[in-house]
PALUMVEX-989174 format. One record per residue (C-alpha): chain; residue in three letters; x, y, z; residue number from 1. Coordinates in nm, 4 decimals, m for minus. Layout:
chain = A, resn = ala, X = X, Y = Y, Z = Z, resi = NUM
...
! end
This chain:
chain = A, resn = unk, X = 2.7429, Y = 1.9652, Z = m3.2035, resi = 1
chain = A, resn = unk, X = 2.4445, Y = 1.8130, Z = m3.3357, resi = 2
chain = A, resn = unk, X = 2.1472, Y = 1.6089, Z = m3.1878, resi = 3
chain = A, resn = unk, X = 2.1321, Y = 1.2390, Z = m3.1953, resi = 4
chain = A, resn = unk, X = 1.8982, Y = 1.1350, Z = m3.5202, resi = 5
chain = A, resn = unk, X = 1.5284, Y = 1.1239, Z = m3.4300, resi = 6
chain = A, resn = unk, X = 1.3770, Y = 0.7940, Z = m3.3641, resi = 7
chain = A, resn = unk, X = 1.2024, Y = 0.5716, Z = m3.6478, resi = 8
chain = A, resn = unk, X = 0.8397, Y = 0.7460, Z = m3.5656, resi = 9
chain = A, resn = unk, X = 0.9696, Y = 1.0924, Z = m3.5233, resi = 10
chain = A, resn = unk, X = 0.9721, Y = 1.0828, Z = m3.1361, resi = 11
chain = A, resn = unk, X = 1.2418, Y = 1.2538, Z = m2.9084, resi = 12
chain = A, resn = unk, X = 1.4788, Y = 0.9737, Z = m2.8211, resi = 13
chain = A, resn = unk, X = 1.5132, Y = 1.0683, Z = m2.4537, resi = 14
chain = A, resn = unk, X = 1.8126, Y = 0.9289, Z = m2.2780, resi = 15
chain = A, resn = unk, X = 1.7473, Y = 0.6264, Z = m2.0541, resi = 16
chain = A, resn = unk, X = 1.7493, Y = 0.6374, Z = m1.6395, resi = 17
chain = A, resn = unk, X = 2.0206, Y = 0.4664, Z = m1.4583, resi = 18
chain = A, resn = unk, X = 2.0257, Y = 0.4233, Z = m1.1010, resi = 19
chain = A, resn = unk, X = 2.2556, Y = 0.5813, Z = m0.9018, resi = 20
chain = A, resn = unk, X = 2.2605, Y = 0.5748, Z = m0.5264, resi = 21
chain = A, resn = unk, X = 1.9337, Y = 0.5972, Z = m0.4090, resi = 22
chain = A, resn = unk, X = 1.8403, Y = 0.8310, Z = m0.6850, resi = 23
chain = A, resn = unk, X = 1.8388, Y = 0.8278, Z = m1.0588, resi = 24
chain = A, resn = unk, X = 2.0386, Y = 1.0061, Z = m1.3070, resi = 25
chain = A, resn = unk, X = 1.9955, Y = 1.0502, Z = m1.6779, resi = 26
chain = A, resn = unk, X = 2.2341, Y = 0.9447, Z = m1.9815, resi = 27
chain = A, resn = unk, X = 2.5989, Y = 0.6786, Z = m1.9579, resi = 28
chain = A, resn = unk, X = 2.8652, Y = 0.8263, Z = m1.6882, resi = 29
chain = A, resn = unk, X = 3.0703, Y = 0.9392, Z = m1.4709, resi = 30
chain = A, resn = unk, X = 2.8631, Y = 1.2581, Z = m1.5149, resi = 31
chain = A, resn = unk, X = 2.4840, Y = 1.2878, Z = m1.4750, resi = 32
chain = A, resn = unk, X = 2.1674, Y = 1.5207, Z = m1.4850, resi = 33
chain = A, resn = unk, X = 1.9491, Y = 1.3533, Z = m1.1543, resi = 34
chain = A, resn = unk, X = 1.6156, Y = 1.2489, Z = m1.3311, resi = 35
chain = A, resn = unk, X = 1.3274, Y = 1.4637, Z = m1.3289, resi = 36
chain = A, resn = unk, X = 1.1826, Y = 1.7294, Z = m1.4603, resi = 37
chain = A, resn = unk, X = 1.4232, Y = 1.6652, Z = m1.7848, resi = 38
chain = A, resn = unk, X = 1.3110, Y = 1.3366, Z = m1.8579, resi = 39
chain = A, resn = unk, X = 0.9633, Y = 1.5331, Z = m1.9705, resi = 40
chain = A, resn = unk, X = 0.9606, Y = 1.8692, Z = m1.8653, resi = 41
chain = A, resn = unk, X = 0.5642, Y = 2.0822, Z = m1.7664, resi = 42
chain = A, resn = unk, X = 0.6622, Y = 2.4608, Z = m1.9633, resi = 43
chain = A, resn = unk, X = 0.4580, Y = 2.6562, Z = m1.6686, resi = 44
chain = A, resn = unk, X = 0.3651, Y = 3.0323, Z = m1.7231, resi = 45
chain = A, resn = unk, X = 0.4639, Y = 3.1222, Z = m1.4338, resi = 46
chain = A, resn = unk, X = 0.8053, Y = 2.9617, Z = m1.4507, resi = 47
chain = A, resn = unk, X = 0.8969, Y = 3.1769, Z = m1.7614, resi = 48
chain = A, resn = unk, X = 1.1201, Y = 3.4690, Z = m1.7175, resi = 49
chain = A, resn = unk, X = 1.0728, Y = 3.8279, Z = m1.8323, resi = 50
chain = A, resn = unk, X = 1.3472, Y = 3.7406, Z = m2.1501, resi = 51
chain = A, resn = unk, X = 1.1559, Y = 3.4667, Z = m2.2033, resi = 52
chain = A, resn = unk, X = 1.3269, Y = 3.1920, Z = m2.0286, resi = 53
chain = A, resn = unk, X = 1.1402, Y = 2.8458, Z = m1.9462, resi = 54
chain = A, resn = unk, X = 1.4244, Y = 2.7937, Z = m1.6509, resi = 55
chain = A, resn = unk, X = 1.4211, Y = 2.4596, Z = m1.4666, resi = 56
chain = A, resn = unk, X = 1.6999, Y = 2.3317, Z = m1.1770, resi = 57
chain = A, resn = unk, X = 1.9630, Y = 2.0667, Z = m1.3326, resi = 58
chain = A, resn = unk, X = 2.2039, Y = 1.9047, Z = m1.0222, resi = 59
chain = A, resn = unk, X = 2.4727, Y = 1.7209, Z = m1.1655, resi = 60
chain = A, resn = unk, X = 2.6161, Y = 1.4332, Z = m1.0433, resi = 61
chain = A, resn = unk, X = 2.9808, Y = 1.2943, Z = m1.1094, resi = 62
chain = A, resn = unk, X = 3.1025, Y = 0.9813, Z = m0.9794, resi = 63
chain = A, resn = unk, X = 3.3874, Y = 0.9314, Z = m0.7656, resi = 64
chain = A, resn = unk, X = 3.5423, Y = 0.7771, Z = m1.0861, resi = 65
chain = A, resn = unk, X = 3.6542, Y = 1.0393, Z = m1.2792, resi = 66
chain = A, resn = unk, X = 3.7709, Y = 1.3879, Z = m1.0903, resi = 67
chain = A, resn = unk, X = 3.8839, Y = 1.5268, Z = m1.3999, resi = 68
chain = A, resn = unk, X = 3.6743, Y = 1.8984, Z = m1.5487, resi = 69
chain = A, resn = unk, X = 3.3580, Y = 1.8571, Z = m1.7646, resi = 70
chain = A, resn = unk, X = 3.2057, Y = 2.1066, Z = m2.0330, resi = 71
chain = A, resn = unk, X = 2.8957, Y = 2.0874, Z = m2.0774, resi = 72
chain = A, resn = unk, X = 2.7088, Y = 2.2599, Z = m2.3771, resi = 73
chain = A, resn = unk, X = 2.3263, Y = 2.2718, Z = m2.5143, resi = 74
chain = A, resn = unk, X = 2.2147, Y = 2.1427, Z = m2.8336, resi = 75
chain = A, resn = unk, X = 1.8843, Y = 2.2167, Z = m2.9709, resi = 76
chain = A, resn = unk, X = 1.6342, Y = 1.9976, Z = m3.1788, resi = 77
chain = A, resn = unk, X = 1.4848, Y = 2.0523, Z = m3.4759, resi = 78
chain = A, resn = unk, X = 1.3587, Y = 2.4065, Z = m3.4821, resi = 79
chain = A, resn = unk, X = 1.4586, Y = 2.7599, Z = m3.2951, resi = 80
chain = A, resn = unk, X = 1.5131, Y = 2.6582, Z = m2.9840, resi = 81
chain = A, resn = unk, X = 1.7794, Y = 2.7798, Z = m2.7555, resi = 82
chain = A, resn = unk, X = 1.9360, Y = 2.6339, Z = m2.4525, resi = 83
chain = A, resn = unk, X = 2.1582, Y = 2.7827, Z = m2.2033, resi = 84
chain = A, resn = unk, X = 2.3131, Y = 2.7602, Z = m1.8242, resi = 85
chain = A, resn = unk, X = 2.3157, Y = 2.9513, Z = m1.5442, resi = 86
chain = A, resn = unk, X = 2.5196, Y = 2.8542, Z = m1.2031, resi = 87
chain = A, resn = unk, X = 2.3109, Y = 3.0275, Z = m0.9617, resi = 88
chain = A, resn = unk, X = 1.9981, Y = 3.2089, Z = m0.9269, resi = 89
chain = A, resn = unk, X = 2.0772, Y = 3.6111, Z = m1.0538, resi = 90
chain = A, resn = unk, X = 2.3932, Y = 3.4802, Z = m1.2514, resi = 91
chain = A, resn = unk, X = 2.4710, Y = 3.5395, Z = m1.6181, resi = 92
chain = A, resn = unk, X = 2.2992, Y = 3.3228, Z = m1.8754, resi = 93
chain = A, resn = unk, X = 2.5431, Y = 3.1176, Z = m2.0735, resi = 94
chain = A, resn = unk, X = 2.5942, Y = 2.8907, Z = m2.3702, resi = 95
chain = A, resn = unk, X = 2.7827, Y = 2.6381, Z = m2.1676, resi = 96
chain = A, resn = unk, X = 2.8756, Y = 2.5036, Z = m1.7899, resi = 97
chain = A, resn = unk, X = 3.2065, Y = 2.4094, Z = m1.6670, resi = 98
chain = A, resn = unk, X = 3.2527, Y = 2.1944, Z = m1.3666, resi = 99
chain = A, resn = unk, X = 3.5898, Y = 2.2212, Z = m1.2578, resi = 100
chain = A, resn = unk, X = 3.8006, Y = 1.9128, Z = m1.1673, resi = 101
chain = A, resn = unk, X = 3.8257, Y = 1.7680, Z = m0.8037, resi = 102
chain = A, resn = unk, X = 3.6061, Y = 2.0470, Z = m0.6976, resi = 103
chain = A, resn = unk, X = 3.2271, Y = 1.9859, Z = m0.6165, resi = 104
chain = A, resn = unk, X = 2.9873, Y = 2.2904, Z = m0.5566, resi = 105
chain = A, resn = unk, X = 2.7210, Y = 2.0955, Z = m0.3433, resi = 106
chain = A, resn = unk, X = 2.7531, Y = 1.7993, Z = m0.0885, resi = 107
chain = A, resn = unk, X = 2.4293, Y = 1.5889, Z = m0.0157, resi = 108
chain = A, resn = unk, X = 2.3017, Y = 1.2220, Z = 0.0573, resi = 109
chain = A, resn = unk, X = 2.1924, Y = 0.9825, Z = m0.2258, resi = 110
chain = A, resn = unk, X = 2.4483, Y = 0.9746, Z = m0.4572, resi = 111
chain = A, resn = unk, X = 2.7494, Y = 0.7874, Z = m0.2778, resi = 112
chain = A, resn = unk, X = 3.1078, Y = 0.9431, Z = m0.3048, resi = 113
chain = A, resn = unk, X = 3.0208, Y = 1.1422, Z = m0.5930, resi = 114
chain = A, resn = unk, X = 3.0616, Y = 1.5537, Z = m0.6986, resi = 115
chain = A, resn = unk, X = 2.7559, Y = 1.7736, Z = m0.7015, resi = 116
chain = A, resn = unk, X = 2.6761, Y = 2.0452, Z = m0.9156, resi = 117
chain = A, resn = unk, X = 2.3088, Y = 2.2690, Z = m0.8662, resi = 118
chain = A, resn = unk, X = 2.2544, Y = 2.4846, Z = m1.2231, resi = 119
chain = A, resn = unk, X = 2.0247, Y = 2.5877, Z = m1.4078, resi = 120
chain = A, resn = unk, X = 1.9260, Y = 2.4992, Z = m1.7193, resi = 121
chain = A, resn = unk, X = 1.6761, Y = 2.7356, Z = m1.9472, resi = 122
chain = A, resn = unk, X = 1.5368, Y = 2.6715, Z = m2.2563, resi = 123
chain = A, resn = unk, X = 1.3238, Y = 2.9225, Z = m2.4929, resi = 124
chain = A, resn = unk, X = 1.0270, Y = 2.6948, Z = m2.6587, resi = 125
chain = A, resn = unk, X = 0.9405, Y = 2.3423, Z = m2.6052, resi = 126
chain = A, resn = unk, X = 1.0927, Y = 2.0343, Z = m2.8220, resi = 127
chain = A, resn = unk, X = 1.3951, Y = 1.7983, Z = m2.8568, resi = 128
chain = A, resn = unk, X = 1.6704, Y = 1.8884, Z = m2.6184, resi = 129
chain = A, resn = unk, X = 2.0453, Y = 1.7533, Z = m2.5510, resi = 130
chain = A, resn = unk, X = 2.3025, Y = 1.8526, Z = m2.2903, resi = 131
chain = A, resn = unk, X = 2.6230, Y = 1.7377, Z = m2.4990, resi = 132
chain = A, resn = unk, X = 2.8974, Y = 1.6154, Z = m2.2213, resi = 133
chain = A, resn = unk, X = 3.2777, Y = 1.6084, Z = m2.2749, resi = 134
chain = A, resn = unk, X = 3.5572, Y = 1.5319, Z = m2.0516, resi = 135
chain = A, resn = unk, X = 3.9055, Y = 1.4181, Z = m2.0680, resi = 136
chain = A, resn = unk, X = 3.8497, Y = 1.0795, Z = m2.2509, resi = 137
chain = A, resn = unk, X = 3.4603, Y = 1.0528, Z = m2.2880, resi = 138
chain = A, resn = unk, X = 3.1864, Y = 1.2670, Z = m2.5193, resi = 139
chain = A, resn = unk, X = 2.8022, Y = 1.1958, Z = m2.4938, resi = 140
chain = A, resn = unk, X = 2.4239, Y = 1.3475, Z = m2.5101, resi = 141
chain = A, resn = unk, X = 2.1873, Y = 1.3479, Z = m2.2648, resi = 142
chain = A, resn = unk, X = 1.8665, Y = 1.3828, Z = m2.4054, resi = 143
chain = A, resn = unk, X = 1.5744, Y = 1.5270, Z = m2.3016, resi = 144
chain = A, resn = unk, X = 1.1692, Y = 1.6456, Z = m2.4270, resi = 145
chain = A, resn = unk, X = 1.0209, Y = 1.9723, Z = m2.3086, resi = 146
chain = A, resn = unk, X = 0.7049, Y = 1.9415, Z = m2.3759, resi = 147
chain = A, resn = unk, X = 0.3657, Y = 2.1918, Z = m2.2603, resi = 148
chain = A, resn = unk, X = 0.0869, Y = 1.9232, Z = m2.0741, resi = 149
chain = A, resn = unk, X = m0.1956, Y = 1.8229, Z = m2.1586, resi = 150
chain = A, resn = unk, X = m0.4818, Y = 2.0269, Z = m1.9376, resi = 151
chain = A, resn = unk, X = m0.7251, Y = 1.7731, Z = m1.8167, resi = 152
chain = A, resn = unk, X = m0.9284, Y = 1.8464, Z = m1.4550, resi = 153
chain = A, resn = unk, X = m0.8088, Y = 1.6067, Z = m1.1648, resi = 154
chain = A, resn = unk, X = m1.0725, Y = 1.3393, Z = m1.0757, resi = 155
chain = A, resn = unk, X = m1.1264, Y = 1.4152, Z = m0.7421, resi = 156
chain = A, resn = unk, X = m1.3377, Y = 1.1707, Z = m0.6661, resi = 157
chain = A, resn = unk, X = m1.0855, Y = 0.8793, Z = m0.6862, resi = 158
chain = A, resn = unk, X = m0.8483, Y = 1.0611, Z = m0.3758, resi = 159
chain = A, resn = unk, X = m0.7786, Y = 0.7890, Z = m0.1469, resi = 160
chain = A, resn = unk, X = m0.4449, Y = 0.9113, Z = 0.0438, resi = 161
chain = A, resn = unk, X = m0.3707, Y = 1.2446, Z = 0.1797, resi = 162
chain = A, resn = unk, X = 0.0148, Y = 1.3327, Z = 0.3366, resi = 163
chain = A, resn = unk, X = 0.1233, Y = 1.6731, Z = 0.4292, resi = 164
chain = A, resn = unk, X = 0.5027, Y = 1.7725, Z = 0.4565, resi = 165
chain = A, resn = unk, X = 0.5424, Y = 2.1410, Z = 0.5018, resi = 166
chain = A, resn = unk, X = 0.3505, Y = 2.3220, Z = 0.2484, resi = 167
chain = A, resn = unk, X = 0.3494, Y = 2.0437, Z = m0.0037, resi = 168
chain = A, resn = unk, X = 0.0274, Y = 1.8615, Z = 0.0263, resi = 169
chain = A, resn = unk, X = 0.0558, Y = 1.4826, Z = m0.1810, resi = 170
chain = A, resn = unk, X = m0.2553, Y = 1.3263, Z = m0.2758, resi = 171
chain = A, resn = unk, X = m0.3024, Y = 0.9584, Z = m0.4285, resi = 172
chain = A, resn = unk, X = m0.5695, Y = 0.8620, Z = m0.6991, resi = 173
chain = A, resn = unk, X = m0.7079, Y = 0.5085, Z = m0.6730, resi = 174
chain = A, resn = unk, X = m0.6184, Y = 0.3281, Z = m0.9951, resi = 175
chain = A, resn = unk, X = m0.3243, Y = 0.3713, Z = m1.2253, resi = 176
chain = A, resn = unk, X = m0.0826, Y = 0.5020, Z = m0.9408, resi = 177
chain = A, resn = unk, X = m0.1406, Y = 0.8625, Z = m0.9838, resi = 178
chain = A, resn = unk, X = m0.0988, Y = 1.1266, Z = m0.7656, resi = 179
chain = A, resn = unk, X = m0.1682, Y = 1.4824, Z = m0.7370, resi = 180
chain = A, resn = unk, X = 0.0572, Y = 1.7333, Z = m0.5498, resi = 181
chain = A, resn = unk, X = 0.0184, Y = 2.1032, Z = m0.4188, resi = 182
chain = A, resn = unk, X = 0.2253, Y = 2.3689, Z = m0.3430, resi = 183
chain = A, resn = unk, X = 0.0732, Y = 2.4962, Z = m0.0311, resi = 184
chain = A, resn = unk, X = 0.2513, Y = 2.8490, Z = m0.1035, resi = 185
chain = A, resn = unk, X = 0.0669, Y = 2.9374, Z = m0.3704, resi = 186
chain = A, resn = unk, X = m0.3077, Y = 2.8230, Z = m0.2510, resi = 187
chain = A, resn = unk, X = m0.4836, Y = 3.0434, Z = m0.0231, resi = 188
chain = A, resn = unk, X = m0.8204, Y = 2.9527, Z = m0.0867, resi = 189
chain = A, resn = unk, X = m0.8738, Y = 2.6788, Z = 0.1420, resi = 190
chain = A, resn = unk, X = m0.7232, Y = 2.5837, Z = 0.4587, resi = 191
chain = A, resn = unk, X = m0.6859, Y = 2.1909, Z = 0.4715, resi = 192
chain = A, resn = unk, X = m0.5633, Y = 2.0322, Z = 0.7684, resi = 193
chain = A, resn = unk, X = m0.6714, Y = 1.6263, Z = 0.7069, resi = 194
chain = A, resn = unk, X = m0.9428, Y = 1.4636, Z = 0.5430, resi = 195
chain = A, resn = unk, X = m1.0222, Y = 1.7393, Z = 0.2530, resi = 196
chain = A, resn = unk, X = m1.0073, Y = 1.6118, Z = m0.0441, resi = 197
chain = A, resn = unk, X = m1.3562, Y = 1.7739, Z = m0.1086, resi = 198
chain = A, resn = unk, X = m1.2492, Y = 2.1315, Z = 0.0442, resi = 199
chain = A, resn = unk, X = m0.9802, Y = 2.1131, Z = m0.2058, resi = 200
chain = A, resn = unk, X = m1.1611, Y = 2.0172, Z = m0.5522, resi = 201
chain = A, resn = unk, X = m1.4328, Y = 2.2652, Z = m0.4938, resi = 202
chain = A, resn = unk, X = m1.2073, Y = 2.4976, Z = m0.3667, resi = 203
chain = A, resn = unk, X = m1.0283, Y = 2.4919, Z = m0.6871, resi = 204
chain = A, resn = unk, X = m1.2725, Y = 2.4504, Z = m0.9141, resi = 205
chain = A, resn = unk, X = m1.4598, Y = 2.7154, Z = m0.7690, resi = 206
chain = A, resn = unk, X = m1.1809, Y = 2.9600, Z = m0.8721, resi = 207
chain = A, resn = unk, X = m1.2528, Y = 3.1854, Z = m1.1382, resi = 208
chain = A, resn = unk, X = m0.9941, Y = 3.3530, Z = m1.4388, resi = 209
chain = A, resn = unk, X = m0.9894, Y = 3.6544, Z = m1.2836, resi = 210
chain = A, resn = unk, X = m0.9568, Y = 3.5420, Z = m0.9191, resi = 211
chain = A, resn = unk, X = m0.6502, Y = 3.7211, Z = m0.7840, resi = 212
chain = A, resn = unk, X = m0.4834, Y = 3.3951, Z = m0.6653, resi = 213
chain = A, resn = unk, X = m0.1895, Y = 3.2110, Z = m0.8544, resi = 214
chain = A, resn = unk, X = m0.2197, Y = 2.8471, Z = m0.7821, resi = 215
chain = A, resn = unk, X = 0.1378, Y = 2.7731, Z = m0.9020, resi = 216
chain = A, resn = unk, X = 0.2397, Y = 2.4160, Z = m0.9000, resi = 217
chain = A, resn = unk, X = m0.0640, Y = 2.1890, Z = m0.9229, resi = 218
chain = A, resn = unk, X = 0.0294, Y = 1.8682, Z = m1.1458, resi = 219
chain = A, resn = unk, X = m0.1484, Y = 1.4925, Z = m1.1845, resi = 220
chain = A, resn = unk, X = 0.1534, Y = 1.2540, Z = m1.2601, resi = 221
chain = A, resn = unk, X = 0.1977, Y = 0.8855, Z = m1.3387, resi = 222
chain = A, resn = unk, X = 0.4331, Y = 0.7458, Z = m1.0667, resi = 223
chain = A, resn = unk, X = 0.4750, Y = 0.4386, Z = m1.3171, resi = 224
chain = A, resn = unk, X = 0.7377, Y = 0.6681, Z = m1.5042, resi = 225
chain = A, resn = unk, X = 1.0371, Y = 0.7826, Z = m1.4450, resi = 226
chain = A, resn = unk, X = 1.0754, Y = 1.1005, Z = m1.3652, resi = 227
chain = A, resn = unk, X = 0.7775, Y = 1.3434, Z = m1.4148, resi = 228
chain = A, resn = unk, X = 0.4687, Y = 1.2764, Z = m1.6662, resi = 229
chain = A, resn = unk, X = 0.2948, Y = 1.5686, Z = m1.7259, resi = 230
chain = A, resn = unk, X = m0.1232, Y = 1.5391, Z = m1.8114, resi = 231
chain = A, resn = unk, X = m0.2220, Y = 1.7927, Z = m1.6000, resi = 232
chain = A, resn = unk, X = m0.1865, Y = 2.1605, Z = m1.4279, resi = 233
chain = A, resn = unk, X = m0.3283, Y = 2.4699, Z = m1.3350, resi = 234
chain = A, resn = unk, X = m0.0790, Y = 2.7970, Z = m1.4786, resi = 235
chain = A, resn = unk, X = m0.0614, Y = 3.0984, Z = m1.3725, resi = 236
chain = A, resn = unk, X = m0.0363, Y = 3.4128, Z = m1.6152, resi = 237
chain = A, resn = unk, X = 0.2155, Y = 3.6773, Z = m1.5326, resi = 238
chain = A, resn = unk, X = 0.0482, Y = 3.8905, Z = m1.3026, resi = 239
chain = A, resn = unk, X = m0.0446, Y = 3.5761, Z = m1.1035, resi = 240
chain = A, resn = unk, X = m0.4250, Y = 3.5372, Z = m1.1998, resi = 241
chain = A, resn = unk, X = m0.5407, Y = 3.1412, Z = m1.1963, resi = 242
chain = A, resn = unk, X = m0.6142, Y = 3.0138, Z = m1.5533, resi = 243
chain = A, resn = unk, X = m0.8305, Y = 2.7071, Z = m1.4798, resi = 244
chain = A, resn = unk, X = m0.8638, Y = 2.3988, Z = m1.6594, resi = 245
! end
């Protein structure tokens, strides 16, 4: 196996988005990774396992074309790297996934009359990735960047739109269609209930490195892309302290 050549400028030549339902899917069919978090993927502290382990879900989505079995195997870019699968959460890491044919492991809306497959995909140190596909007639990559974010403090000032579903608070930036999102989980110091965009930027930039309080998920994104672009986050260290921008 071996990755597809760099591009002219040295970049990671990410595979393109398709749609695909009413989602979007990574890489040429019948079988793809559902866009996100692979198109450019945020390496959070606190999302790295005690062996080391940047993990990150993968669904994967097969069309109601082919119903035939898939194997599908990491390669790794230039340098150390490592990649590896896991089917569920506890289960043995491994150095490939098979999807079984006219089975499907998940059912859910969005993605027509297709087969469903939740995994997990983990990776050891950011740079070029590729899941190599193969099934009975087809072989391709699906490529992807890992990449750590930039750390740049939100501009809190420009908050114009505030949503709450569950614990997951969305907040939109006037100008250049970013957004802000919070996993309510993780916050406990502030309580917002409408209105509070100020309660929130001075309740997290009031936080200091030793505060006792892991803030999690807290990421600015341009909702231009597709997918997730990473310039900014709060990470937590392993025994949950806040590490402020």
């Amino acid at each position: 196996m071996e990755l597809p050549e760099l591009t002219a400028d040295g970049s990671c030549p990410v595979s393109e988005v398709e749609p695909l339902g009413n989602g979007r899917v990574l890489g040429p069919g019948p079988v793809h990774p559902v866009a996100g978090q692979a198109v450019l993927l945020g390496l959070f502290s606190s999302a790295r396992s005690e062996e080391g382990w940047y993990r990150f879900k993968t669904l994967w989505i097969i069309t109601a074309d082919y119903d035939g079995a898939v194997l599908i195997r990491g390669v790794a870019g230039r340098g150390p790297g490592e990649l590896r699968f896991q089917r569920g959460t506890g289960s043995t890491s491994e150095p490939s996934l098979h999807l079984p044919a006219n089975q499907s492991w998940a059912y859910g809306a969005g993605y027509g009359d297709s087969r469903q497959f939740p995994s997990t995909t983990n990776i050891d140190s950011r740079g070029c990735y590729a899941w190599q596909v193969d099934g009975e007639g087809f072989s391709h990559h699906v490529v992807f960047s890992a990449q750590e974010p930039s750390v740049t403090a939100p501009d809190w000032s420009r908050a114009r739109y505030l949503s709450r579903s569950g614990d997951v608070l969305l907040i939109v930036l006037e100008g250049k269609q970013q957004y802000i999102t919070i996993d309510l989980g993780h916050v406990a110091v502030f309580d917002c209930r409408s209105d509070c965009f100020s309660d929130i930027g001075a309740g997290l930039e009031a936080l200091r490195p030793d505060d006792e309080l892991c803030i999690g998920f807290l990421y600015l994104q341009d909702g231009r892309q597709a997918g997730k672009v990473w310039v900014n986050r709060y990470t937590c260290e392993a025994g949950g302290r806040v590490i402020p921008p």
